[in-house]
PAKEPA-490560 format. One line per 3 residues: number of its first residue (from 1); their letters; for each residue x, y, z of N, C-alpha, C. Coordinates in pm, whole numbers, m for minus. Layout:
PAKEPA-490560
NUM) A) X,Y,Z,X,Y,Z,X,Y,Z  ...
END
This chain:
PAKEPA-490560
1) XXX) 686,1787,4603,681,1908,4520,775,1893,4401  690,1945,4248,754,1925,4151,916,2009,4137  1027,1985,4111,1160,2090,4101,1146,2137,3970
4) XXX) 1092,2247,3946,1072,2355,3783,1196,2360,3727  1328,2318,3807,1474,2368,3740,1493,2210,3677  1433,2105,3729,1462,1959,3681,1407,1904,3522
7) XXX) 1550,1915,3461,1518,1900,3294,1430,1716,3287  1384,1751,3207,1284,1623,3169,1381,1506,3114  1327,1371,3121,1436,1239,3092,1450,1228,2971
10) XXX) 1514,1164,2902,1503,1111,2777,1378,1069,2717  1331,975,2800,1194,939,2797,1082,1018,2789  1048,1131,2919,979,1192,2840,995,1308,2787
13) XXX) 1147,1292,2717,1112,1412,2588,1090,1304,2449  1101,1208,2439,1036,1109,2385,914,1154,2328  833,1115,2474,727,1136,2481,613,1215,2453
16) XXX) 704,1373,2505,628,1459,2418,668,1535,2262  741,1459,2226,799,1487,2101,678,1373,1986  678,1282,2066,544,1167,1998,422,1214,2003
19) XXX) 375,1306,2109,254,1376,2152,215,1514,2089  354,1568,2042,309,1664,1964,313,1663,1831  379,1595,1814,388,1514,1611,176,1447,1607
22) XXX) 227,1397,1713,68,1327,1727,m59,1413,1680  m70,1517,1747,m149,1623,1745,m119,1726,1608  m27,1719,1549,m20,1808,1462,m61,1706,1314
25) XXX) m34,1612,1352,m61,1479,1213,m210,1460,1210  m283,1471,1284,m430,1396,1344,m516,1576,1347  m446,1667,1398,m544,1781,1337,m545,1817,1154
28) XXX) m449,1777,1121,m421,1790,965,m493,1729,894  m512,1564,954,m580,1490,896,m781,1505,973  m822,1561,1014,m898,1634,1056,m968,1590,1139
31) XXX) m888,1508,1246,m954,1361,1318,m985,1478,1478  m873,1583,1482,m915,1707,1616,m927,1815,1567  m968,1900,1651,m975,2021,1594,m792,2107,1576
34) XXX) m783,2170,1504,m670,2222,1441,m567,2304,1565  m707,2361,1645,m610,2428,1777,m588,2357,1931  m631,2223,1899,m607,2132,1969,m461,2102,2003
37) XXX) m418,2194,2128,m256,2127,2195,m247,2094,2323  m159,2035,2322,m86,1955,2454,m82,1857,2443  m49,1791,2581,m49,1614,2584,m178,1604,2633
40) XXX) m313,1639,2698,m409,1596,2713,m501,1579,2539  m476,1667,2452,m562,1634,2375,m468,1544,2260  m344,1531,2228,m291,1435,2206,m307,1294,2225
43) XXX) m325,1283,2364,m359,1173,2445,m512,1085,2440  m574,1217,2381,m738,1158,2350,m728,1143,2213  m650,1205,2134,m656,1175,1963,m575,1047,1994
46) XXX) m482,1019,2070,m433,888,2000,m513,736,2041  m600,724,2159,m692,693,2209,m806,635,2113  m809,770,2081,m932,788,1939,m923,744,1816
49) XXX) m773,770,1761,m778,755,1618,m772,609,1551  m797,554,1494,m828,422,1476,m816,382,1315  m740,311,1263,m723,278,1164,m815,232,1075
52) XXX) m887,228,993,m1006,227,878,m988,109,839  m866,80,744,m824,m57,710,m695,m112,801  m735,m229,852,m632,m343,908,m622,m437,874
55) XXX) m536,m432,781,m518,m571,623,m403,m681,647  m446,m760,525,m333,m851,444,m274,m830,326  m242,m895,286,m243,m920,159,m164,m1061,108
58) XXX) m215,m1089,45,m243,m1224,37,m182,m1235,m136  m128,m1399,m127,m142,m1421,m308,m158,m1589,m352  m272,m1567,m479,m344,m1710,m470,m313,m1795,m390
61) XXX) m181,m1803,m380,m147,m1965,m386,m167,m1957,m170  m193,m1855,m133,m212,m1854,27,m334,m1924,49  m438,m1884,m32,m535,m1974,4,m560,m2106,m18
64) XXX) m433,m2147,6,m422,m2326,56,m445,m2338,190  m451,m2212,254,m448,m2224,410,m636,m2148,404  m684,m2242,403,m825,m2219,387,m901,m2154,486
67) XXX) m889,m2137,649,m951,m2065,687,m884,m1880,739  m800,m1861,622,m730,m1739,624,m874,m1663,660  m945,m1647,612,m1060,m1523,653,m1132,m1534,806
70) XXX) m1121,m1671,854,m1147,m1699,1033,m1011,m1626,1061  m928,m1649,1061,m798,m1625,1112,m801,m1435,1092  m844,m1418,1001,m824,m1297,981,m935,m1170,1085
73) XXX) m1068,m1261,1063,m1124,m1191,1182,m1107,m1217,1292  m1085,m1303,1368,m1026,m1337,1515,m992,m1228,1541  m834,m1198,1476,m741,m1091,1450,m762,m964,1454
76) XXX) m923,m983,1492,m961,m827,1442,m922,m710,1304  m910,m820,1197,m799,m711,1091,m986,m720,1005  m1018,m623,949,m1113,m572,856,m1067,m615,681
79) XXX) m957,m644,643,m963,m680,493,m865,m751,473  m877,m787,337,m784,m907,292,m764,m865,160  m658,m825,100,m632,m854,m35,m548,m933,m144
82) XXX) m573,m953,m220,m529,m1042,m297,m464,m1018,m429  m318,m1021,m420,m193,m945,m521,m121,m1084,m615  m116,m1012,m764,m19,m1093,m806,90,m981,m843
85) XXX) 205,m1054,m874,322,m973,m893,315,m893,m1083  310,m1004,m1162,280,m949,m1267,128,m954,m1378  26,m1036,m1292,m93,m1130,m1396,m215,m1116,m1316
88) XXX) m268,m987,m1358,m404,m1037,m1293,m517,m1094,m1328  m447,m1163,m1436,m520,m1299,m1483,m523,m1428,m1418  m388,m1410,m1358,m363,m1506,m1230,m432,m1475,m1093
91) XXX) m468,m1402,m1090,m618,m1351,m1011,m736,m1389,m1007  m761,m1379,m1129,m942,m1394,m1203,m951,m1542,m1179  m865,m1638,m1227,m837,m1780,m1204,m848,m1769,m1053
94) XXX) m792,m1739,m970,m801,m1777,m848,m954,m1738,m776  m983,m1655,m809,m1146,m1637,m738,m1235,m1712,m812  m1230,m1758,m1006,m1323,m1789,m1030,m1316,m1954,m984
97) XXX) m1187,m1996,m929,m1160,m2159,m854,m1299,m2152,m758  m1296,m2288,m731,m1397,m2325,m661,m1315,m2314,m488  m1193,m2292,m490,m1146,m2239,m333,m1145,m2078,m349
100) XXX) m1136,m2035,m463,m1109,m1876,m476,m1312,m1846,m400  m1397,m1898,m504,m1534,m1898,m481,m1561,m1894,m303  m1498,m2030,m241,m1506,m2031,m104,m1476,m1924,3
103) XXX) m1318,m1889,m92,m1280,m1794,7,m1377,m1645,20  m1428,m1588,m82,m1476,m1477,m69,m1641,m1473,m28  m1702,m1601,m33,m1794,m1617,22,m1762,m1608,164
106) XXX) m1657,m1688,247,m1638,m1690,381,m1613,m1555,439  m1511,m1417,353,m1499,m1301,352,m1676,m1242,339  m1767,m1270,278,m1836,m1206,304,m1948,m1251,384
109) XXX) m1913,m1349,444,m2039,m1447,573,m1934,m1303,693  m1783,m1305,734,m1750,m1273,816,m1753,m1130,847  m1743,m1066,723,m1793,m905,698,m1658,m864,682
112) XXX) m1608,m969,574,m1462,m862,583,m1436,m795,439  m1359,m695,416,m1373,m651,284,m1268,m714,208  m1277,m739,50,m1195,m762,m6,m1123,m693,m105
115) XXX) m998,m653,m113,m955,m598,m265,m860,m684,m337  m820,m582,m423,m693,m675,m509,m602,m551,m546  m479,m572,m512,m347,m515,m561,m285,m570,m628
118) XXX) m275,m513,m782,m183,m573,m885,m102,m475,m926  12,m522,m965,76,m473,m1089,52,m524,m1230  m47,m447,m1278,m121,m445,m1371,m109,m442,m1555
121) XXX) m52,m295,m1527,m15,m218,m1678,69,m364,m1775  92,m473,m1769,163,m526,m1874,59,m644,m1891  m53,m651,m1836,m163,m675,m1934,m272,m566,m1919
124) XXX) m294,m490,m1899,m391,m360,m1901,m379,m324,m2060  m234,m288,m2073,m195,m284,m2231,m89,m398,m2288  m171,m463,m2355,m112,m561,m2404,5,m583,m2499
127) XXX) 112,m680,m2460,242,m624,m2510,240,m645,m2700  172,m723,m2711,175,m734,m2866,90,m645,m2958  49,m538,m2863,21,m380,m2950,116,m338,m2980
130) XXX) 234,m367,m2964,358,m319,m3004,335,m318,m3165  325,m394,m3181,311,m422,m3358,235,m318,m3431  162,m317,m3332,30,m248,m3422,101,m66,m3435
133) XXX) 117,m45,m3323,150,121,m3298,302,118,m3131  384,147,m3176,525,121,m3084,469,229,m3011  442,374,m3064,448,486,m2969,314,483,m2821
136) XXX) 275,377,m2853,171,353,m2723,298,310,m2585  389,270,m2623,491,214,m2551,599,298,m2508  668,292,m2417,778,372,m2341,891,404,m2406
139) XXX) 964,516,m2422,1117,493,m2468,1218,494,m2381  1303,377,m2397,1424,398,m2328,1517,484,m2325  1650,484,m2235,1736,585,m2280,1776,633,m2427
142) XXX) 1836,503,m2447,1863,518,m2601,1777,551,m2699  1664,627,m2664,1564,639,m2786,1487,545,m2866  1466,404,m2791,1442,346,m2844,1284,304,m2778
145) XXX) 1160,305,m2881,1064,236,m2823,1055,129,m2771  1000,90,m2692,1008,m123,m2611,915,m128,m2584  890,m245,m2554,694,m312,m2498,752,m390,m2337
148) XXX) 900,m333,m2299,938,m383,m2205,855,m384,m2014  814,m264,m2063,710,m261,m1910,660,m102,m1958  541,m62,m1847,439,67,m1865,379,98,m2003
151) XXX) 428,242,m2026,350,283,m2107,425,383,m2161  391,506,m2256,412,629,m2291,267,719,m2239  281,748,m2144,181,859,m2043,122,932,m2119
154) XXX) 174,1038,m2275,147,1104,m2368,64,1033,m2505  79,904,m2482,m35,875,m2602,m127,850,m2563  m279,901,m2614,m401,938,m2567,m456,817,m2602
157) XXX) m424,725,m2678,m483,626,m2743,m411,522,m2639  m273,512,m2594,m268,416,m2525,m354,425,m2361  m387,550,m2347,m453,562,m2208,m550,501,m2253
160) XXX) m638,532,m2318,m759,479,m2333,m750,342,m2348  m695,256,m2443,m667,136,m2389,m658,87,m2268  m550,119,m2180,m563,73,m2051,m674,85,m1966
163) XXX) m776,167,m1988,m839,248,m1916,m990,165,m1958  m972,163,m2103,m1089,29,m2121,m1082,m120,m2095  m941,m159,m2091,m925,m255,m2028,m909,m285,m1867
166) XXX) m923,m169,m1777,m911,m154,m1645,m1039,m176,m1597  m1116,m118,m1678,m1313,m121,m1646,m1359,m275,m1672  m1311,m325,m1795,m1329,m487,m1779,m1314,m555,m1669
169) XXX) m1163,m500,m1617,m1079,m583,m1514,m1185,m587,m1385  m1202,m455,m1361,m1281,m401,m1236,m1460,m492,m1195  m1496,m509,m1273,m1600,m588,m1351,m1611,m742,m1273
172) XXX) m1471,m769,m1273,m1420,m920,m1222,m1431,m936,m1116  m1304,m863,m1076,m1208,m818,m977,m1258,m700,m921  m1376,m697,m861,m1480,m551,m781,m1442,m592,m653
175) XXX) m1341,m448,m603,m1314,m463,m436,m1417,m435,m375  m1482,m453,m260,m1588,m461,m174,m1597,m286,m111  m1494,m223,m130,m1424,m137,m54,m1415,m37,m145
178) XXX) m1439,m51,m315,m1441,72,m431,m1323,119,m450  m1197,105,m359,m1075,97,m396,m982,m12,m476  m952,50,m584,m869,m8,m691,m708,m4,m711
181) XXX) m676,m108,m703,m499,m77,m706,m439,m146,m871  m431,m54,m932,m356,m103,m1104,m254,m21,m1069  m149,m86,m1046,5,m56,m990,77,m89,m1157
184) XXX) 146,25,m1205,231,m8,m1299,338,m121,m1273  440,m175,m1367,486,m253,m1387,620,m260,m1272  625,m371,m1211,704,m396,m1038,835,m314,m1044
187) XXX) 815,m208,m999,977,m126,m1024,1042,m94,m1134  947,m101,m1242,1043,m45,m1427,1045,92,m1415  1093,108,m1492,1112,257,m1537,1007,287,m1653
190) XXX) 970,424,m1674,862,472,m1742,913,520,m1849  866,611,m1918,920,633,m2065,1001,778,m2095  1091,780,m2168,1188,881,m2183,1172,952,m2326
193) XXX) 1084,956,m2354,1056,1020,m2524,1052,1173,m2490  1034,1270,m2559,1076,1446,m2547,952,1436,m2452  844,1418,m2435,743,1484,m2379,709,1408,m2291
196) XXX) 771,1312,m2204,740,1221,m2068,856,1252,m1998  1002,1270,m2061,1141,1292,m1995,1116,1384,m1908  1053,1482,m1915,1014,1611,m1828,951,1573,m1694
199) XXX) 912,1449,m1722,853,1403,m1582,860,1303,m1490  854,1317,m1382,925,1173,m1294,858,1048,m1314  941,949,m1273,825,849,m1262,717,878,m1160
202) XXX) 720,879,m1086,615,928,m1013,503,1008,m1049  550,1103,m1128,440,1241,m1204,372,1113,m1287  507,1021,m1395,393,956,m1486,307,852,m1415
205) XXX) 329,808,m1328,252,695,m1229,118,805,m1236  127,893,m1228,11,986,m1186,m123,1045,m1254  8,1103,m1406,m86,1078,m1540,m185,982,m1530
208) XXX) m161,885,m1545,m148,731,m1556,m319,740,m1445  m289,714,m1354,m337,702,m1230,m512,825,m1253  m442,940,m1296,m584,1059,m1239,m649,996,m1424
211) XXX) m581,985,m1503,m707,888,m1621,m793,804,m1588  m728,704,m1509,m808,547,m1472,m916,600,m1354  m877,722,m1260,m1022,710,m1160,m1125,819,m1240
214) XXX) m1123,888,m1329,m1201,972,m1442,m1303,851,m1476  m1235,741,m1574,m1214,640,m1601,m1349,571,m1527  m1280,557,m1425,m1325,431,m1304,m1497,518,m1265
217) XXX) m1433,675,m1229,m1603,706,m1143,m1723,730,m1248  m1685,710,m1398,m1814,696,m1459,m1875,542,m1452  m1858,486,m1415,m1875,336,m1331,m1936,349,m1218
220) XXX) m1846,425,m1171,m1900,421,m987,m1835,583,m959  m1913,631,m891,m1868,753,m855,m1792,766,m739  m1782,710,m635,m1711,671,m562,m1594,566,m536
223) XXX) m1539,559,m683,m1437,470,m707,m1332,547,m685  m1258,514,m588,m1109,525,m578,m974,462,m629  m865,543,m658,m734,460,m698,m661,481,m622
226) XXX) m544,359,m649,m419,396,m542,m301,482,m633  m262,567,m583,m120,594,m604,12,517,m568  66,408,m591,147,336,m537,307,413,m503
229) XXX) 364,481,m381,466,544,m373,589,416,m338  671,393,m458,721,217,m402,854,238,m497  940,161,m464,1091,170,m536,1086,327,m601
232) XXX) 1157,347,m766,1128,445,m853,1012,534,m822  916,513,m767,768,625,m731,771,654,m643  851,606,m508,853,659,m366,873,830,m320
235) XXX) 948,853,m408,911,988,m436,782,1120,m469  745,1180,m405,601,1228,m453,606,1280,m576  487,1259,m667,511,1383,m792,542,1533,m731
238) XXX) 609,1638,m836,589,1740,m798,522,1784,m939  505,1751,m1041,475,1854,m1124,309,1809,m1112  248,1698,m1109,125,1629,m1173,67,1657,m1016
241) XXX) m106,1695,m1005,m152,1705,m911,m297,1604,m907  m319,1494,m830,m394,1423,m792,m551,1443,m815  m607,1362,m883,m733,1426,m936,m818,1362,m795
244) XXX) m915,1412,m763,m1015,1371,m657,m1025,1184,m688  m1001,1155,m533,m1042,970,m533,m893,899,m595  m792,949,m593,m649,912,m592,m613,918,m492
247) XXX) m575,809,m364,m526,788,m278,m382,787,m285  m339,814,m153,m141,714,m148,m134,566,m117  m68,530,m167,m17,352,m144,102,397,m78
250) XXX) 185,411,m16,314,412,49,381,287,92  446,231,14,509,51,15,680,100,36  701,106,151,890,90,178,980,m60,193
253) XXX) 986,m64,110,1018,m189,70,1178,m212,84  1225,m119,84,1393,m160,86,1407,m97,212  1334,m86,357,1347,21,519,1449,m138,532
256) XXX) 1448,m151,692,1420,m194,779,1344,m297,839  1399,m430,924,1286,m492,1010,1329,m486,1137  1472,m489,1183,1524,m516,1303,1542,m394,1383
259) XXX) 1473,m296,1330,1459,m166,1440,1358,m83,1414  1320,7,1481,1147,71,1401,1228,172,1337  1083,195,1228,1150,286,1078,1126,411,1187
262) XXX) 1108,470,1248,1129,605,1279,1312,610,1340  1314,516,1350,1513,511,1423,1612,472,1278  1520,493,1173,1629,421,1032,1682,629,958
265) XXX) 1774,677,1047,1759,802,991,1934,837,952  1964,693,944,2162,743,925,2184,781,771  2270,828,732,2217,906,613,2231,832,462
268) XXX) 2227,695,482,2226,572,382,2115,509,344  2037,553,503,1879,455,489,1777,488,403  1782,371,364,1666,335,212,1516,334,265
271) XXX) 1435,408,200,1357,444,195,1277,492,304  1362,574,363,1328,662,501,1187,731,520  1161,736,615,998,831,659,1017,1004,584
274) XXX) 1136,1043,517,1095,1156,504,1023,1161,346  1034,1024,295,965,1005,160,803,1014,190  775,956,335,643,934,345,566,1067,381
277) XXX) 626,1169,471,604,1282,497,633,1409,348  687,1315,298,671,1403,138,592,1400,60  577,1267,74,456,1231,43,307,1267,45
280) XXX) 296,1335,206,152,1382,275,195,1487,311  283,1565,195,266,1675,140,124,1739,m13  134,1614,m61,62,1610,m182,m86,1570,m164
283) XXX) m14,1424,m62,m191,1348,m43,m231,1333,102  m348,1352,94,m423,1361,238,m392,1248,294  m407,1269,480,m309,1130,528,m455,1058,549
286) XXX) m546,1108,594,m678,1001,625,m701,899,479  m675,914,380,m717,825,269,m581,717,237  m488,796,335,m364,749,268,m325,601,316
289) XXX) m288,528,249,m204,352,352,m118,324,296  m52,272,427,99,237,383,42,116,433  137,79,261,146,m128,260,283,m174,306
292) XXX) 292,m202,455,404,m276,468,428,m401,424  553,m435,489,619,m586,461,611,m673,590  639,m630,729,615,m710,854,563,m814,842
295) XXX) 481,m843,779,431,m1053,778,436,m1104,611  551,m1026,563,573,m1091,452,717,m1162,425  637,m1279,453,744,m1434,453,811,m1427,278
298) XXX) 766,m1362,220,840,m1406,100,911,m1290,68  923,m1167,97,1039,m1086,120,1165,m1143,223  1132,m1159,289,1201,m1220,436,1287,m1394,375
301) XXX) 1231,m1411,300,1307,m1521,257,1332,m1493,88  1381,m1380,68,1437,m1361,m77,1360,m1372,m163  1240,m1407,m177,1134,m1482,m286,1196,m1554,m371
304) XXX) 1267,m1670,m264,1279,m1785,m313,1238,m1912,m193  1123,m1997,m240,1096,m2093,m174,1196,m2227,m133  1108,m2296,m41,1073,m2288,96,1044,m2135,167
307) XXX) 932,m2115,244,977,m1969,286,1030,m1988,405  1130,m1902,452,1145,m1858,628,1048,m1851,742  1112,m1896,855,987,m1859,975,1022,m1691,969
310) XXX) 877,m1669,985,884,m1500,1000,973,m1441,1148  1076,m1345,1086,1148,m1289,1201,1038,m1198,1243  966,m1208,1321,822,m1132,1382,915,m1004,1446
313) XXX) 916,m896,1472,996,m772,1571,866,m710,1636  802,m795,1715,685,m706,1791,723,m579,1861  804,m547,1869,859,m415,1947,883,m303,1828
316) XXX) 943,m388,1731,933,m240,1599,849,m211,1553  732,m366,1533,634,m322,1478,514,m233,1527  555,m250,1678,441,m142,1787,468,14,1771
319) XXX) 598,34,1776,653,166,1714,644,206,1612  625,105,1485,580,167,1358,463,206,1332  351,112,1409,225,183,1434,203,297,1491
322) XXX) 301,344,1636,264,465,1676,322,583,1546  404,548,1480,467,635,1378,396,650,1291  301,589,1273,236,574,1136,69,682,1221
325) XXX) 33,677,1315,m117,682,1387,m77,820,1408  51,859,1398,74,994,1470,69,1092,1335  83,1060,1229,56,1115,1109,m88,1105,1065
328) XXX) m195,1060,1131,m287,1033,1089,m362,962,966  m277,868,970,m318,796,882,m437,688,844  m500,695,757,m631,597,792,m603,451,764
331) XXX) m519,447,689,m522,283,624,m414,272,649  m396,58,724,m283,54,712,m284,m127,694  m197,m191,620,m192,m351,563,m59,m358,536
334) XXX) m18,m511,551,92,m561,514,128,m678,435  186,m691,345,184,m844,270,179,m949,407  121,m1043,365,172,m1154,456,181,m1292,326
337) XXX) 250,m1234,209,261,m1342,135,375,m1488,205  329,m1606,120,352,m1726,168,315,m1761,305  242,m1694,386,199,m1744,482,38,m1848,449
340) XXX) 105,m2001,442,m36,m2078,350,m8,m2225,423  m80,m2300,349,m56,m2410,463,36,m2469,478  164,m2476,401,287,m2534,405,350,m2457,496
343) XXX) 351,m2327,512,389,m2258,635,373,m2336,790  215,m2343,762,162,m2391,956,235,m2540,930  242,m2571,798,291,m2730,861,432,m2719,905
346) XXX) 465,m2675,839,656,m2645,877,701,m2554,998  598,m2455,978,651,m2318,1097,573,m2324,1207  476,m2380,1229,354,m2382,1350,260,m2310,1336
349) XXX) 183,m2267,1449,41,m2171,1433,116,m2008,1438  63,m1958,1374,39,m1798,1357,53,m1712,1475  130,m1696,1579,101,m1655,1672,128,m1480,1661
352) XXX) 226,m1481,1598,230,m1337,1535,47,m1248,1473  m14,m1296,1373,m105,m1248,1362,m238,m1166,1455  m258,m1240,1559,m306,m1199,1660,m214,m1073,1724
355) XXX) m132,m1058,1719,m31,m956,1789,m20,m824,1690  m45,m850,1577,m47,m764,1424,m184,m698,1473  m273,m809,1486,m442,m708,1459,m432,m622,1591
358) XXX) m400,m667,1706,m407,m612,1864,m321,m436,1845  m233,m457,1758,m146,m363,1762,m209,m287,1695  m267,m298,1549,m364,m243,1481,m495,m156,1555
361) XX) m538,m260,1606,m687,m199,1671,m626,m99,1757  m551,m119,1814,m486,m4,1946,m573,m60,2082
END
């Protein structure tokens, strides 16, 4: 016989503290019905809910390890994408290669989808428009125009530029999946002139962002963008509101690997879950993905080569999934840059990957 006076363990107040976050993240995101409580229907949403995308991300030079797309379905992971840091010209080169050619043929013999995540904007708008017209370009503190990274959000003429040069891009570089990632420039700062200062980076990421899918769905009507929430943008906009087919990107890049991000809450920790829950304040969590770092060898080794054997944390990373599934989230991928064939020759077989997709699928 149960004792009604016997307080519950640590464990399971754990437990139902995970079970009811669970249920309140997953009716929001509209995966149960809204008056769906307890731990029995908790227990069937988490059962149930299943991640949409279970990614990579990848960069050219990975596909030296040529059967990345076998490896990837084994794995059970559904997509693969393919990021450069600043050139997605260094992109276009890599698919129009005769291994780039291979690889996405093998992606589409296996049925897997492909995209591309760039940081884009510093050829979207090209830096030697500077000449032509400065105010297409950002101002710094000092009042000074630069062609140093982004844009000025307020000139109508530089949107449109980007925006005609994004439709070219798209043209190339067509994700399988209608989701598009033109990520402004890797962590710069945006522009400070009287009529952008008013707004965060984030708001201008946003500007920025609800032009290009306007932009994008007279193309395709079902073209989506990412919102990238990452260094400077991790923050949600508050003033700018998300035009339909603007997703979240959520990239925490300065958390944690050696403990799960739901335990990173001491009051120093960089880029904590309450950015992400601020986040899905603004944007719906079913469209939303967070791009981790967990199989990215070239964070993990400074991004400086040789890379590191991956410190794999299968125990944080199982907890970050339940943290992430309990918000209802639909999408979820992680760099696994430098993982290519100089890796398997130096570090061995992949045994981590298989443990990534397993955790994924649920």
């Amino acid at each position: 016989m149960k004792n009604p006076s016997r307080r519950p363990s640590a464990t399971e107040s754990s437990r139902r503290e995970f079970l009811q976050t669970l249920t309140v993240g997953l009716a929001a995101a509209g995966i149960v019905p809204a008056d769906g409580s307890g731990e029995e229907a908790a227990a069937i949403a988490a059962r149930g809910h299943k991640f949409k995308t279970r990614g990579v991300v990848l960069v050219p030079e990975d596909l030296s390890l040529a059967d990345w797309p076998e490896r990837a379905k084994k794995a059970r992971l559904t997509t693969i994408a393919l990021h450069h840091g600043t050139s997605p010209r260094e992109v276009v080169k890599a698919v129009e290669s005769d291994r780039g050619r291979e690889f996405l043929a093998a992606c589409h013999r296996l049925g897997l989808s492909v995209e591309y995540e760039l940081h884009a904007l510093r050829e979207l708008l090209p830096r030697e428009l500077f000449a032509k017209d400065s105010r297409f370009f950002r101002m710094n503190d000092q009042g000074e125009r630069v062609a140093d990274c982004n844009l000025c959000v307020h000139s109508a003429q530089a949107l449109e530029i980007v925006a005609g040069n994004a439709l070219r891009l798209a043209k190339v570089l067509r994700p399988t999946t209608g989701r598009f990632f033109f990520w402004g420039d890797d962590g710069q700062p945006w522009c400070r002139c009287d009529r952008c200062r008013g707004l965060s980076e984030s708001d201008q990421a946003l500007v920025l962002e609800n032009h290009l899918v306007k932009t994008l769905r007279r193309q395709d009507a079902s073209a989506q963008i990412a919102h990238l929430a990452y260094a400077n943008t991790l923050r949600p906009p508050q003033q700018v509101k998300p035009e339909p087919g603007v997703f979240l990107e959520y990239a925490p890049i300065n958390r944690r690997y050696d403990i799960p991000y739901a335990q990173q809450v001491e009051a120093n920790a960089k880029d904590g879950l309450p950015a992400l829950d601020a986040n899905l304040k603004v944007f719906p969590a079913d469209t939303a993905q967070v791009l981790e770092y967990w199989l990215d060898v070239s964070r993990f080794s400074g991004w400086k080569r040789p890379g590191v054997r991956l410190p794999w944390n299968q125990g944080a990373f199982l907890e970050d999934v339940q943290t992430y599934r309990s918000r209802g989230l639909g999408h979820v991928t992680s760099f696994a840059a430098w993982i290519d064939a100089d890796y398997v020759r130096r570090h061995g077989e992949l045994s981590f990957l298989a443990e990534y997709g397993k955790g994924l699928s649920g």
